[in-house]
N, CA, C and O atoms as a printed pandas DataFrame, in Angstrom:
     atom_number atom_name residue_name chain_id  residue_number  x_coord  y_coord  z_coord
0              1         N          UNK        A               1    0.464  -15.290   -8.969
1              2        CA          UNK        A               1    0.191  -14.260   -9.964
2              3         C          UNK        A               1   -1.072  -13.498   -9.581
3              4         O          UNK        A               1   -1.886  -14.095   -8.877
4              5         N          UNK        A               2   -1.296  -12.412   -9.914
5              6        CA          UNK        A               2   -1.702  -11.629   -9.670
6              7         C          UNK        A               2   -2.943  -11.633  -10.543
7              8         O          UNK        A               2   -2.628  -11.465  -11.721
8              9         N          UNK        A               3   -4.709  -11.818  -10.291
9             10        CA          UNK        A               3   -5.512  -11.422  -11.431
10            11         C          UNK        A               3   -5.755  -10.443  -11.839
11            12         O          UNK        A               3   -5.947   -9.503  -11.069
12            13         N          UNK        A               4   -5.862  -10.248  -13.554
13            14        CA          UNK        A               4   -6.045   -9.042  -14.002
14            15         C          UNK        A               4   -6.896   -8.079  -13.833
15            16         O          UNK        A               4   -6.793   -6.965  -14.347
16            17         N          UNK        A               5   -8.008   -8.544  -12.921
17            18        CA          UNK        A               5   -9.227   -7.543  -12.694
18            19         C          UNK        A               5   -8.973   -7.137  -11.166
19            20         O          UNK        A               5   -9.897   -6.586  -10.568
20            21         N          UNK        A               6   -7.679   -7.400  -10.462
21            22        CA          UNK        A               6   -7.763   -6.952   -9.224
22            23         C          UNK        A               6   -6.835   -5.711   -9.357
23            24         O          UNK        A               6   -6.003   -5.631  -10.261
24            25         N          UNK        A               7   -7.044   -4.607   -8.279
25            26        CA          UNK        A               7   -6.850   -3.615   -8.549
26            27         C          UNK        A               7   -5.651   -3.087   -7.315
27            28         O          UNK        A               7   -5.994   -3.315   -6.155
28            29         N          UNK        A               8   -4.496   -2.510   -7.488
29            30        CA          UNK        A               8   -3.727   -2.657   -5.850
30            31         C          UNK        A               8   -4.244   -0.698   -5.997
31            32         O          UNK        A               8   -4.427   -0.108   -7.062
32            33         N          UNK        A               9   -4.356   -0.145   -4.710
33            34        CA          UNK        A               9   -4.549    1.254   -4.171
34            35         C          UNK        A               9   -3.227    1.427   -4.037
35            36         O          UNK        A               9   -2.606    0.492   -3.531
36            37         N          UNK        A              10   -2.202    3.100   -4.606
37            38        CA          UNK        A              10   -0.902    3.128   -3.899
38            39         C          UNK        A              10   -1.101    4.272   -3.523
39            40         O          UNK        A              10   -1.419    5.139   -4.337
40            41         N          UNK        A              11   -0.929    4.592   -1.920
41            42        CA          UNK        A              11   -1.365    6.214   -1.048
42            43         C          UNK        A              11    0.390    6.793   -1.118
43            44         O          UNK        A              11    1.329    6.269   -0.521
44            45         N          UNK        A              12    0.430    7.607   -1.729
45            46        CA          UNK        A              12    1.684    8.508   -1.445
46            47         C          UNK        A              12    1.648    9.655   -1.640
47            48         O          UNK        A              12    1.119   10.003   -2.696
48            49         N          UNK        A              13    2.270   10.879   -0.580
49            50        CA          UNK        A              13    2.345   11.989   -1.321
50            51         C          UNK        A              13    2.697   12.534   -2.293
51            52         O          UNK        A              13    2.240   13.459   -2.964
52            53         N          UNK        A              14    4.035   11.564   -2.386
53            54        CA          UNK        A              14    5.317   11.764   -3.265
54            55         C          UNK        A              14    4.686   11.560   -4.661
55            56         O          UNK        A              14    4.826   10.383   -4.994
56            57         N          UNK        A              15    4.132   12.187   -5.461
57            58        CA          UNK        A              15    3.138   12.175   -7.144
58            59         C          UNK        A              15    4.347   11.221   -7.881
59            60         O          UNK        A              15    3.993   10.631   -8.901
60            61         N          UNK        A              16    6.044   10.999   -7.328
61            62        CA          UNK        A              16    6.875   10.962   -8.597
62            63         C          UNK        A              16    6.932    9.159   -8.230
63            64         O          UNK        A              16    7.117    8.152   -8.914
64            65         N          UNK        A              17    6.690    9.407   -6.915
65            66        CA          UNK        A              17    6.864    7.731   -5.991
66            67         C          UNK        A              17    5.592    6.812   -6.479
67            68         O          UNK        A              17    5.882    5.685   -6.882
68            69         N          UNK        A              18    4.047    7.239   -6.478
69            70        CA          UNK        A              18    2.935    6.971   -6.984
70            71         C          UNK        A              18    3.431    6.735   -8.252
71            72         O          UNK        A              18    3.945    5.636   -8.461
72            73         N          UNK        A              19    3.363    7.740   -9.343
73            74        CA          UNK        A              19    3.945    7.366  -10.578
74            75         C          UNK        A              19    4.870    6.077  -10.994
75            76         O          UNK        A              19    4.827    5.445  -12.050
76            77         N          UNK        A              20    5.463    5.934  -10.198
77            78        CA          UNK        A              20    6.837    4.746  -10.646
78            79         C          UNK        A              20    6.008    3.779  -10.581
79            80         O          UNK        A              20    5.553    3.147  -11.534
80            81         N          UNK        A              21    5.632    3.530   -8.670
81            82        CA          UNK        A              21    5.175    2.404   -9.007
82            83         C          UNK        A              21    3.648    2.014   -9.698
83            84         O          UNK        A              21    3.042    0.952   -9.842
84            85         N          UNK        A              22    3.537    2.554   -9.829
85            86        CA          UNK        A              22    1.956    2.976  -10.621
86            87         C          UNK        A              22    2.687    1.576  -12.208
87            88         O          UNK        A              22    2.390    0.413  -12.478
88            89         N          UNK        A              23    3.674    2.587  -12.818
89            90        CA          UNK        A              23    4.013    2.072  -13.828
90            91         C          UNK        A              23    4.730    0.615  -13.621
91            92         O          UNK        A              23    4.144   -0.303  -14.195
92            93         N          UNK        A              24    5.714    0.320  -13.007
93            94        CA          UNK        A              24    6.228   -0.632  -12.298
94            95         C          UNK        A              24    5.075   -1.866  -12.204
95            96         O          UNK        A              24    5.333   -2.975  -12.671
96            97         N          UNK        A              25    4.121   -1.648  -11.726
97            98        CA          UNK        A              25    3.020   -2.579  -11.446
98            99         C          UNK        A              25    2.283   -2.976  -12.517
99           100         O          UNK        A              25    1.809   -4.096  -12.709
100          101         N          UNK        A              26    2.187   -1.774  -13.374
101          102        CA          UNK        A              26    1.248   -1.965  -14.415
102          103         C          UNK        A              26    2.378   -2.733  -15.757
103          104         O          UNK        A              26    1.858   -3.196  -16.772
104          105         N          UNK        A              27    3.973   -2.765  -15.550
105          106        CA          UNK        A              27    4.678   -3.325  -16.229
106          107         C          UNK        A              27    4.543   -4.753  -16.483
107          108         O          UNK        A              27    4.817   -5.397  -17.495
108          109         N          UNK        A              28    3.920   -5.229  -15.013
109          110        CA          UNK        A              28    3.863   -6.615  -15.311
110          111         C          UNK        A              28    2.454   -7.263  -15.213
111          112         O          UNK        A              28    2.259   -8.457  -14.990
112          113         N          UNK        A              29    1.419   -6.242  -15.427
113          114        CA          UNK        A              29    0.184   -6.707  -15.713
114          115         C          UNK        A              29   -0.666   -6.344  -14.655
115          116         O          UNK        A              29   -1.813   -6.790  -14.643
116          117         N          UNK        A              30   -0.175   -5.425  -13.558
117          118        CA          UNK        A              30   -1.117   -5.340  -12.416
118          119         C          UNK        A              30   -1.474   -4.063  -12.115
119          120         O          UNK        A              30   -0.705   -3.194  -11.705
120          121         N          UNK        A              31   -2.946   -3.918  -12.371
121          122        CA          UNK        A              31   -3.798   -2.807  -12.257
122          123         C          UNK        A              31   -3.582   -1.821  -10.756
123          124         O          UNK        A              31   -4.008   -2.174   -9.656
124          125         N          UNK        A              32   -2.684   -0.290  -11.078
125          126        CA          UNK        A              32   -3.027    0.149  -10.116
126          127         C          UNK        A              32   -3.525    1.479   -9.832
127          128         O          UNK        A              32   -3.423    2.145  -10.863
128          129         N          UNK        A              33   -4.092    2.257   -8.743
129          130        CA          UNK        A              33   -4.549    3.618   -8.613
130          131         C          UNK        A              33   -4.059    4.359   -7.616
131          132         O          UNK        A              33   -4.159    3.988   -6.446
132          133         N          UNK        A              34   -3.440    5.554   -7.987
133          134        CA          UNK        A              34   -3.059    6.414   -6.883
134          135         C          UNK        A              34   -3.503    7.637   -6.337
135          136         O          UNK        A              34   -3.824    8.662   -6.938
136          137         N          UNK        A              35   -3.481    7.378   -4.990
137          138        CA          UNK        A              35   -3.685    8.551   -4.310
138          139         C          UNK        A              35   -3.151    9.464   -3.494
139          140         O          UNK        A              35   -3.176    8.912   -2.394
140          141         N          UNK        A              36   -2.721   10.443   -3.373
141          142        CA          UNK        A              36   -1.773   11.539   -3.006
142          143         C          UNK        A              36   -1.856   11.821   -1.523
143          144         O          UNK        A              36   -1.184   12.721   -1.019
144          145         N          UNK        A              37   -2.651   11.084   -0.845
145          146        CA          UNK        A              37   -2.879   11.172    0.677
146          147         C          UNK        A              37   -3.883   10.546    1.198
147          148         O          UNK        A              37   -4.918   10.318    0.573
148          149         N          UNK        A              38   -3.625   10.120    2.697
149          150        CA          UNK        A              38   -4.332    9.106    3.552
150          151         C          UNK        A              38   -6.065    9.698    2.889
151          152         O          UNK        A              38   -6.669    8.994    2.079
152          153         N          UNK        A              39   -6.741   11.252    3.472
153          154        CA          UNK        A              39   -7.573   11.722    3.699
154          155         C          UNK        A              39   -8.253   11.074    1.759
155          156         O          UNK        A              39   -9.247   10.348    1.721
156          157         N          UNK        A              40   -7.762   11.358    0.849
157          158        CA          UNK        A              40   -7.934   10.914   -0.090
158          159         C          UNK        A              40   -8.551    9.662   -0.848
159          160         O          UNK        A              40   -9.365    9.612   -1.771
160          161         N          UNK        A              41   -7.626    8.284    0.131
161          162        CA          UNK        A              41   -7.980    7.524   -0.296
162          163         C          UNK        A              41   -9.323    7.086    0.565
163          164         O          UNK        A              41  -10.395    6.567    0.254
164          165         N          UNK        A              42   -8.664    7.606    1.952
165          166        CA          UNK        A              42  -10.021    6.912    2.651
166          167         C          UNK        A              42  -11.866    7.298    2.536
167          168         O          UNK        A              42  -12.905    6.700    2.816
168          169         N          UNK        A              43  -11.461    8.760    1.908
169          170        CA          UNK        A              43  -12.871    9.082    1.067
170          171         C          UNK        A              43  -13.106    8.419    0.011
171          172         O          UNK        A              43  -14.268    8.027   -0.092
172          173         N          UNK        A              44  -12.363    8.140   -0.860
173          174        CA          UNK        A              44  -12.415    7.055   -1.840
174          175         C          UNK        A              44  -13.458    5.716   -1.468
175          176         O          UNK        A              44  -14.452    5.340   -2.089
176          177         N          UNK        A              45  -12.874    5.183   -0.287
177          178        CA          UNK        A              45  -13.297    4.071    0.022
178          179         C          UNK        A              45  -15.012    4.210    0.847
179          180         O          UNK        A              45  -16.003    3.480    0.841
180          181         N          UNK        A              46  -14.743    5.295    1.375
181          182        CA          UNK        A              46  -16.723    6.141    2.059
182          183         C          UNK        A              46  -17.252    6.068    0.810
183          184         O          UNK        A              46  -18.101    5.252    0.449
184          185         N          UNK        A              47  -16.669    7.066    0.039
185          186        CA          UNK        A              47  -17.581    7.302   -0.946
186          187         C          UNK        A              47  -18.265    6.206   -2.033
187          188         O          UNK        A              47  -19.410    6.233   -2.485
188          189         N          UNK        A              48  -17.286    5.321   -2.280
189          190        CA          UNK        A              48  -17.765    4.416   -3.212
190          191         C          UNK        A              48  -17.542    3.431   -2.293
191          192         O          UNK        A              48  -16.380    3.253   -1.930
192          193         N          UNK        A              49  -18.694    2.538   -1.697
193          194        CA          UNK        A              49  -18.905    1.014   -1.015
194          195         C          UNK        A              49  -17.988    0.200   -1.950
195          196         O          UNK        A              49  -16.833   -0.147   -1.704
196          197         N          UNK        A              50  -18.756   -0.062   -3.143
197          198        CA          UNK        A              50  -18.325   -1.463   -3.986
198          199         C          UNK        A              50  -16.493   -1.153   -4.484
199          200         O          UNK        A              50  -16.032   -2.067   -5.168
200          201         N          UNK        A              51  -15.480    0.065   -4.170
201          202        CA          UNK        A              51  -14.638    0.294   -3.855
202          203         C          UNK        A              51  -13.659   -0.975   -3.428
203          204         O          UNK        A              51  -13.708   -1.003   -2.198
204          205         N          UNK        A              52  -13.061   -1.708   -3.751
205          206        CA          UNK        A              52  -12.244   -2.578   -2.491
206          207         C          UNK        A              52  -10.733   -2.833   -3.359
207          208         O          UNK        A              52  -10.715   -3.449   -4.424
208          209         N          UNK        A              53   -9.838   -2.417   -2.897
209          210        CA          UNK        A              53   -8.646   -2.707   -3.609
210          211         C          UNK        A              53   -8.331   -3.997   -3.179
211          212         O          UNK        A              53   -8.634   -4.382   -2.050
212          213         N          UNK        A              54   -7.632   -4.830   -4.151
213          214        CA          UNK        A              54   -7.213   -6.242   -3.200
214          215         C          UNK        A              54   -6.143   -5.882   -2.817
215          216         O          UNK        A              54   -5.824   -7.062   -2.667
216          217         N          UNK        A              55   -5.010   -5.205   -2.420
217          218        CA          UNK        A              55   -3.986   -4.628   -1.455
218          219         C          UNK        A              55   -3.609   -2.798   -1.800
219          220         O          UNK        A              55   -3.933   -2.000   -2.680
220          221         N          UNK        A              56   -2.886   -2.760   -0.737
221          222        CA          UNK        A              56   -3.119   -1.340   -0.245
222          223         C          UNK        A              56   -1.502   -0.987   -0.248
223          224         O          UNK        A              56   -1.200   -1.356    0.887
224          225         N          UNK        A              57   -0.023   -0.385   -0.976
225          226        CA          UNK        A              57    0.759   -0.170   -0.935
226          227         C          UNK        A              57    0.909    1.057   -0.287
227          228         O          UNK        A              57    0.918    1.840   -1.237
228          229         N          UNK        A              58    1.082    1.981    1.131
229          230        CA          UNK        A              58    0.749    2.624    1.684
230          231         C          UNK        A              58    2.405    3.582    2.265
231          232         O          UNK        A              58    3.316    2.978    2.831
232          233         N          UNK        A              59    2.448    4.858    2.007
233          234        CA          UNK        A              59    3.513    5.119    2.611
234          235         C          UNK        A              59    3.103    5.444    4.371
235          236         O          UNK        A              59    1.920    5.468    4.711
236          237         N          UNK        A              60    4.135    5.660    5.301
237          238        CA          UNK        A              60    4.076    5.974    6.437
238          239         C          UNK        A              60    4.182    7.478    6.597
239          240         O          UNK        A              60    3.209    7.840    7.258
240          241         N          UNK        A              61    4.740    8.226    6.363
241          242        CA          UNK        A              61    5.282   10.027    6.483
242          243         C          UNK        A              61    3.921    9.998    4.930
243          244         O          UNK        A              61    3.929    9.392    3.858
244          245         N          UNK        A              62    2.883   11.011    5.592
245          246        CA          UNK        A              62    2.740   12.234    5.147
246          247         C          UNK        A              62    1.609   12.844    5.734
247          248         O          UNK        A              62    0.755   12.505    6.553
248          249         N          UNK        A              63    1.945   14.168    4.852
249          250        CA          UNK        A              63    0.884   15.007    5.744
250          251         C          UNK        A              63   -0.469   14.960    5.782
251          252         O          UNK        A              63   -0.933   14.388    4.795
252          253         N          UNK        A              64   -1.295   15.362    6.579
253          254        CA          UNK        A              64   -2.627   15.046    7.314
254          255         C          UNK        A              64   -2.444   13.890    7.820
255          256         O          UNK        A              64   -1.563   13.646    8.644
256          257         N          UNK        A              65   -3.437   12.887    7.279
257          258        CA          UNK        A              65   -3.396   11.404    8.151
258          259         C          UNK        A              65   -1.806   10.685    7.412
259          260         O          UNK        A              65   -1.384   10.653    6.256
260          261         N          UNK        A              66   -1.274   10.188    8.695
261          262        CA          UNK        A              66   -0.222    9.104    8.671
262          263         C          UNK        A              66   -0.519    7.797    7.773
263          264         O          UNK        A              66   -1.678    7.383    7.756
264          265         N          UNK        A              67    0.327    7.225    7.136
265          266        CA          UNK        A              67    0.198    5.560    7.277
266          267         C          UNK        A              67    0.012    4.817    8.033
267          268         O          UNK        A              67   -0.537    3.766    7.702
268          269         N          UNK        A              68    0.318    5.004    9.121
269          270        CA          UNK        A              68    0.137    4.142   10.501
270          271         C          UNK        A              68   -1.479    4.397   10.662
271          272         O          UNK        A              68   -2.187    3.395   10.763
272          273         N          UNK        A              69   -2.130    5.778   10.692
273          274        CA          UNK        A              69   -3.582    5.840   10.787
274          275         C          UNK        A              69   -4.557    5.503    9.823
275          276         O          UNK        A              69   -5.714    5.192   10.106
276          277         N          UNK        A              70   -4.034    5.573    8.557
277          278        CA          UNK        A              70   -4.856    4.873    7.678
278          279         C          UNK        A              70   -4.754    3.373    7.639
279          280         O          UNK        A              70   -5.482    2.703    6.906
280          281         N          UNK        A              71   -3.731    2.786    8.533
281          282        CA          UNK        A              71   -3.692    1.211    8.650
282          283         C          UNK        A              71   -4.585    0.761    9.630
283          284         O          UNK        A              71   -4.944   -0.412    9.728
284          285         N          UNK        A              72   -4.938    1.650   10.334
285          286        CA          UNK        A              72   -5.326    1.389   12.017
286          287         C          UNK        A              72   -6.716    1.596   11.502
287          288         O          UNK        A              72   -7.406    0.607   11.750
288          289         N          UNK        A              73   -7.455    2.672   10.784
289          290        CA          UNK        A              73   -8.865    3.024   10.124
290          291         C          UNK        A              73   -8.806    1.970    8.889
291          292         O          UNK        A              73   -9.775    2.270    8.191
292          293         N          UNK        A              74   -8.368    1.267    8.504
293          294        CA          UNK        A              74   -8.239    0.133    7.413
294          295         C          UNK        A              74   -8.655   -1.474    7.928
295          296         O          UNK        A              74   -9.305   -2.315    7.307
296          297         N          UNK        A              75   -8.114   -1.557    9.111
297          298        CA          UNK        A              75   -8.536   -3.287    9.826
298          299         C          UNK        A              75   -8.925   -3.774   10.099
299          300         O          UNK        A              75   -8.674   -4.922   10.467
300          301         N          UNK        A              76  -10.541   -2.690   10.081
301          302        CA          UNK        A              76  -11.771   -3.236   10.078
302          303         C          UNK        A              76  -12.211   -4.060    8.760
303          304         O          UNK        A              76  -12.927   -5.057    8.855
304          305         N          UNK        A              77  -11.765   -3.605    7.604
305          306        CA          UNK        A              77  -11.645   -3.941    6.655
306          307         C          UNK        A              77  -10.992   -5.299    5.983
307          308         O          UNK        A              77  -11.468   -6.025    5.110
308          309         N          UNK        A              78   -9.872   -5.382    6.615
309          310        CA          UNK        A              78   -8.876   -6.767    6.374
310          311         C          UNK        A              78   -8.029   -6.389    5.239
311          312         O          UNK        A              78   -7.349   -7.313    4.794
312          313         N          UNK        A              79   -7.912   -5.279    4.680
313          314        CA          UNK        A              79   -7.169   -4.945    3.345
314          315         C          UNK        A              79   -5.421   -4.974    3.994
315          316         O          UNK        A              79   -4.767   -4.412    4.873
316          317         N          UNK        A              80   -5.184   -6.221    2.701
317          318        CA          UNK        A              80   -3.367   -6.299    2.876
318          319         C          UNK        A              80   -3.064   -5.244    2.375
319          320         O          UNK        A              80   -3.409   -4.719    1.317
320          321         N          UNK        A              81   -1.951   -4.727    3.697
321          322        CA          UNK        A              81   -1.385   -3.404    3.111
322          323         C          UNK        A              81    0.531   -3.902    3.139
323          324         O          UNK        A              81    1.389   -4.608    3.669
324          325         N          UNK        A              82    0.261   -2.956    2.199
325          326        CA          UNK        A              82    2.286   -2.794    2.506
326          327         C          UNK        A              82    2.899   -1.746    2.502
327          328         O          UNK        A              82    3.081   -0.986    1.551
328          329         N          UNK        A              83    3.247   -1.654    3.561
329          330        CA          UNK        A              83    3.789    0.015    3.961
330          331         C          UNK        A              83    5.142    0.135    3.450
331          332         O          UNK        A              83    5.805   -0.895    3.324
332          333         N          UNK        A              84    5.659    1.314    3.123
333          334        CA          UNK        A              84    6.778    1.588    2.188
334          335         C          UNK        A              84    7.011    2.930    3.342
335          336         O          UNK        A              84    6.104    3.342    4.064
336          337         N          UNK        A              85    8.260    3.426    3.332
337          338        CA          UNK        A              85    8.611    4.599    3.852
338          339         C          UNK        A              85    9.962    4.971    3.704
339          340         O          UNK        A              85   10.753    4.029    3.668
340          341         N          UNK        A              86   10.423    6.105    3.608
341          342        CA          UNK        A              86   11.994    6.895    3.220
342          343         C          UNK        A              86   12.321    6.921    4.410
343          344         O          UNK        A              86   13.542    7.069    4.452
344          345         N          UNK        A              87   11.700    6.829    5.855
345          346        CA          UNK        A              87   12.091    7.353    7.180
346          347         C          UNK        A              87   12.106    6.051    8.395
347          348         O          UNK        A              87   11.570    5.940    9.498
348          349         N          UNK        A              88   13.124    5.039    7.463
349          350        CA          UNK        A              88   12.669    3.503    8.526
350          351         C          UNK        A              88   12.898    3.480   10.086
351          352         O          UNK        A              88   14.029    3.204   10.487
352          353         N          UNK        A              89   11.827    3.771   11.048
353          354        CA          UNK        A              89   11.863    4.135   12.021
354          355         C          UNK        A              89   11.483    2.788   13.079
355          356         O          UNK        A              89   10.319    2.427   13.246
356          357         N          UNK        A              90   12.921    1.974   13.900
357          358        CA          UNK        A              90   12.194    0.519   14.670
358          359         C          UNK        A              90   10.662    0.790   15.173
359          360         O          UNK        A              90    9.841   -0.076   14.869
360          361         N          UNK        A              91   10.258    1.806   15.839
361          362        CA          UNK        A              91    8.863    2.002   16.414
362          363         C          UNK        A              91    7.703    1.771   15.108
363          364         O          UNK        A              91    6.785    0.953   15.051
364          365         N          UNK        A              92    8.008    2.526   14.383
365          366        CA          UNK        A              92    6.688    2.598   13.000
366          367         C          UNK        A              92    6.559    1.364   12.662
367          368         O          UNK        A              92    5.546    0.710   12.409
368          369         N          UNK        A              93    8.030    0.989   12.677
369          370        CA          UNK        A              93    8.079   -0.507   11.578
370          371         C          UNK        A              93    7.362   -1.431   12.368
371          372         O          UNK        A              93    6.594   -2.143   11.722
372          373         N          UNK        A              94    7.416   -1.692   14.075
373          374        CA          UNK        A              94    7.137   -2.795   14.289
374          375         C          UNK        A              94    5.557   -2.373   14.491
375          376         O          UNK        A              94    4.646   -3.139   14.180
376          377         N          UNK        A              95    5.349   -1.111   15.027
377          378        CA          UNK        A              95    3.859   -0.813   14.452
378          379         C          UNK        A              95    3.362   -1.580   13.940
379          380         O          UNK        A              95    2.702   -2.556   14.297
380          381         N          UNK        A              96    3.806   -0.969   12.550
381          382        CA          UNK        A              96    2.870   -1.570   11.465
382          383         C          UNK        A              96    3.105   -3.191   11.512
383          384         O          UNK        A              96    2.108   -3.904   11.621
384          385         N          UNK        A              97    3.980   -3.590   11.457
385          386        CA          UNK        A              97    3.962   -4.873   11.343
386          387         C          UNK        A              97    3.392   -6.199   12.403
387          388         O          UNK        A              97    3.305   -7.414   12.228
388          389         N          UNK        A              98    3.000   -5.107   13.794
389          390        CA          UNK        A              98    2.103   -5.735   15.041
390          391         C          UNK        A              98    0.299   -5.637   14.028
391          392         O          UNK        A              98   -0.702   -6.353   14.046
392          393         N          UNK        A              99    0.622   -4.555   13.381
393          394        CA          UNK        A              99   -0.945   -4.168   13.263
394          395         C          UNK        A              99   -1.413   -4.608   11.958
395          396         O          UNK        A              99   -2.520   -4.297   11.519
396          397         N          UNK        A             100   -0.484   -5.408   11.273
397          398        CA          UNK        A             100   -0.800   -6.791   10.483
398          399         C          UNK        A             100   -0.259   -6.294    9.240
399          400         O          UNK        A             100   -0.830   -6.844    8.298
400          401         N          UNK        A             101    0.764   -5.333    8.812
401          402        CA          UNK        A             101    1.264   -5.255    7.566
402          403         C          UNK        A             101    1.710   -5.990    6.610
403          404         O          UNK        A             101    2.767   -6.369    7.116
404          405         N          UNK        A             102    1.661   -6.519    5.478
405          406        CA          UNK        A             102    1.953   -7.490    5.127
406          407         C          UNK        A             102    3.563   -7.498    4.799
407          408         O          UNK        A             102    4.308   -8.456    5.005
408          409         N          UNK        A             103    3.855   -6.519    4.372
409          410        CA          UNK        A             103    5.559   -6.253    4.347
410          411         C          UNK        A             103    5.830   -4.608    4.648
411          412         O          UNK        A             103    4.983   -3.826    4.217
412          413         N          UNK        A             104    6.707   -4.206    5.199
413          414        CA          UNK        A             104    7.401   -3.120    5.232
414          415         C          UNK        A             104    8.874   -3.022    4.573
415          416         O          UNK        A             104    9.853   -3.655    4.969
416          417         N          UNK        A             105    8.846   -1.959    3.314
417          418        CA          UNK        A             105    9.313   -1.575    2.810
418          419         C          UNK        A             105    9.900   -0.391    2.489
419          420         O          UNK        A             105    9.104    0.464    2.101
420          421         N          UNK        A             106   11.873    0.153    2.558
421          422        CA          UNK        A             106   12.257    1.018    2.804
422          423         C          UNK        A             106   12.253    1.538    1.234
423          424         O          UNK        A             106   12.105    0.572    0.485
424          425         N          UNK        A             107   12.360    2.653    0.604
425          426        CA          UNK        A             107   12.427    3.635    0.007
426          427         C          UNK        A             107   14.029    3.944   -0.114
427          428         O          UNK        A             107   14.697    3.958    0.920
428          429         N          UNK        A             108   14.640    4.191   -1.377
429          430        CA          UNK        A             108   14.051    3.958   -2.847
430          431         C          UNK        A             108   13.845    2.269   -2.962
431          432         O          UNK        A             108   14.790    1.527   -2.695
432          433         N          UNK        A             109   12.760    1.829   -3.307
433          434        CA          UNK        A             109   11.995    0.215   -3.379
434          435         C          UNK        A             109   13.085   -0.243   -4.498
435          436         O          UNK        A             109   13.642    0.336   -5.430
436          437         N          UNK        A             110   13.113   -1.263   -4.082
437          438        CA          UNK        A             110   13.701   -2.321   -5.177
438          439         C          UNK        A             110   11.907   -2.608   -5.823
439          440         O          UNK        A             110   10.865   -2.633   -5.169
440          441         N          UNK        A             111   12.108   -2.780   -7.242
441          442        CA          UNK        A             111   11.129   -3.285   -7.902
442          443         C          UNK        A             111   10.769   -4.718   -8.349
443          444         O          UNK        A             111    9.772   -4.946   -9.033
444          445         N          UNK        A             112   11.783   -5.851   -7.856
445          446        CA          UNK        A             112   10.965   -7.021   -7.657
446          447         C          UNK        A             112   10.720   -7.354   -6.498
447          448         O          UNK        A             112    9.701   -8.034   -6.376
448          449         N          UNK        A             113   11.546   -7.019   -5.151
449          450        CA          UNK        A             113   10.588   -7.334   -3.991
450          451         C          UNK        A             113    9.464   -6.475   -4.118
451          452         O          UNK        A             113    8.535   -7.216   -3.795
452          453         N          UNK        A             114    8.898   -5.175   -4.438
453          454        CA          UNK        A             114    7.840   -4.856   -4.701
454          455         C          UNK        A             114    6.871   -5.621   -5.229
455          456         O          UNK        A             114    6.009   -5.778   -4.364
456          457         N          UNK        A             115    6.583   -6.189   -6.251
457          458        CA          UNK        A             115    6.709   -6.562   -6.781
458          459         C          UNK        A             115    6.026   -8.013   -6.345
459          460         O          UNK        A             115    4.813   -8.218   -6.398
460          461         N          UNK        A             116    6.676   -8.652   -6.056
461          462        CA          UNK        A             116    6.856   -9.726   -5.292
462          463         C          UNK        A             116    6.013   -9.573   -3.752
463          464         O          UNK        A             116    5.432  -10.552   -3.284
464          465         N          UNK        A             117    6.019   -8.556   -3.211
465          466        CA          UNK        A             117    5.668   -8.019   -1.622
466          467         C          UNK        A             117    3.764   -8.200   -2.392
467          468         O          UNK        A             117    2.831   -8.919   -2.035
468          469         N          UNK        A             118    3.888   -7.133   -3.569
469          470        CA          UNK        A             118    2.181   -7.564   -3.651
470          471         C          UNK        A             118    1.256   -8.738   -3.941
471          472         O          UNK        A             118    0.192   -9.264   -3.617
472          473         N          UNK        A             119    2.444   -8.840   -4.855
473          474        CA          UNK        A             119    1.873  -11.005   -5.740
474          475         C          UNK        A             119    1.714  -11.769   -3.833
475          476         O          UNK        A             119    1.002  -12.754   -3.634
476          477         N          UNK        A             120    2.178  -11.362   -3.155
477          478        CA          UNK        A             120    2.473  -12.343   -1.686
478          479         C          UNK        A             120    1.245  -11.960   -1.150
479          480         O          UNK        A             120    0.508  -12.786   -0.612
480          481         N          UNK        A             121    0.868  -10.398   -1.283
481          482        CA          UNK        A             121   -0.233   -9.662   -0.338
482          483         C          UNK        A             121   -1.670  -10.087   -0.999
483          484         O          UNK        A             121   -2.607  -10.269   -0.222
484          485         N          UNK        A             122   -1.856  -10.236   -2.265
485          486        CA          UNK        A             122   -3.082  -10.607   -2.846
486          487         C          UNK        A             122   -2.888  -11.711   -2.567
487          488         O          UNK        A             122   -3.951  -12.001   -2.019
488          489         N          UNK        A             123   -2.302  -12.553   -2.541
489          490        CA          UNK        A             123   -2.160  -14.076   -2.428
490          491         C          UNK        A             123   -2.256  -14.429   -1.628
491          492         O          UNK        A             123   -2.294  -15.647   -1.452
492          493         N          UNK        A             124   -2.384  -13.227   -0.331
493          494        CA          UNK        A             124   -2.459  -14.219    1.328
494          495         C          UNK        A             124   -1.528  -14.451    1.818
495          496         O          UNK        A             124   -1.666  -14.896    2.957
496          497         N          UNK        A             125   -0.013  -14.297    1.275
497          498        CA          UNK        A             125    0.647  -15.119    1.954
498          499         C          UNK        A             125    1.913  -13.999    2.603
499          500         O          UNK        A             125    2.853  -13.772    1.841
500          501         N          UNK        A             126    1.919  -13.451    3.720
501          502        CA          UNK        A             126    3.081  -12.540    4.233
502          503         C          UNK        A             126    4.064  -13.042    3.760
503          504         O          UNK        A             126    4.353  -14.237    3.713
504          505         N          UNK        A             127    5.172  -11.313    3.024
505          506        CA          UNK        A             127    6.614  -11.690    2.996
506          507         C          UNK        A             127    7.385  -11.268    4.512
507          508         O          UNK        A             127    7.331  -10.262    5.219
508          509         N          UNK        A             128    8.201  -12.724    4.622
509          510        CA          UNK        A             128    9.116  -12.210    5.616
510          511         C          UNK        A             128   10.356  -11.967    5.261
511          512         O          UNK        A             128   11.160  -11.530    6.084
């Protein structure tokens, strides 16, 4: 389970994709914040130090910085991410998943492996 004071980051362009799961998450008690693009969140995280999401639900496709580059500018960090994408591509996927994703997830999401993908990612424990 997920604690109530931890907070998941969800980067998407898509405002309607953010929204869902925004609500989705917050359905079952878990605090989340969205941001409409890589460049976005990662000022987020400059700007405010004490900033730290305990996981990072991240799409791959959009414009300016990629998912793949905000994962790669993220691992200094150690933040579990879980990449989500409409465009499941073998190269991206194993990308991300060489470069320590905690799950990759195709679009439109089922909402308990979601769900489930984050309770695993705060928890430490990769879904396979």
């Amino acid at each position: 389970m997920v604690n109530p004071n931890q907070i998941v980051a969800v980067v998407d362009d898509d405002e309607s994709v953010c929204r869902a799961i925004r609500r989705l998450l917050q359905s079952v008690g878990i605090e989340a914040e969205t941001f409409s693009s890589g460049e976005e969140f990662l000022d987020t995280l400059s700007a405010i130090p004490s900033y730290r999401p305990s996981c990072v639900v991240l799409d791959i496709q959009m414009p300016g910085i990629s998912g793949l580059e905000v994962q790669r500018q993220l691992a200094p960090i150690g933040l579990p991410i879980i990449m989500i994408t409409a465009h499941d591509e073998l190269s991206a996927r194993q990308t991300a998943l060489v470069s320590g994703a905690v799950a990759y997830l195709r679009k439109p999401l089922n909402g308990a492996i979601l769900i489930k993908a984050v309770e695993m990612a705060v928890g430490g424990t990769p879904l396979t």
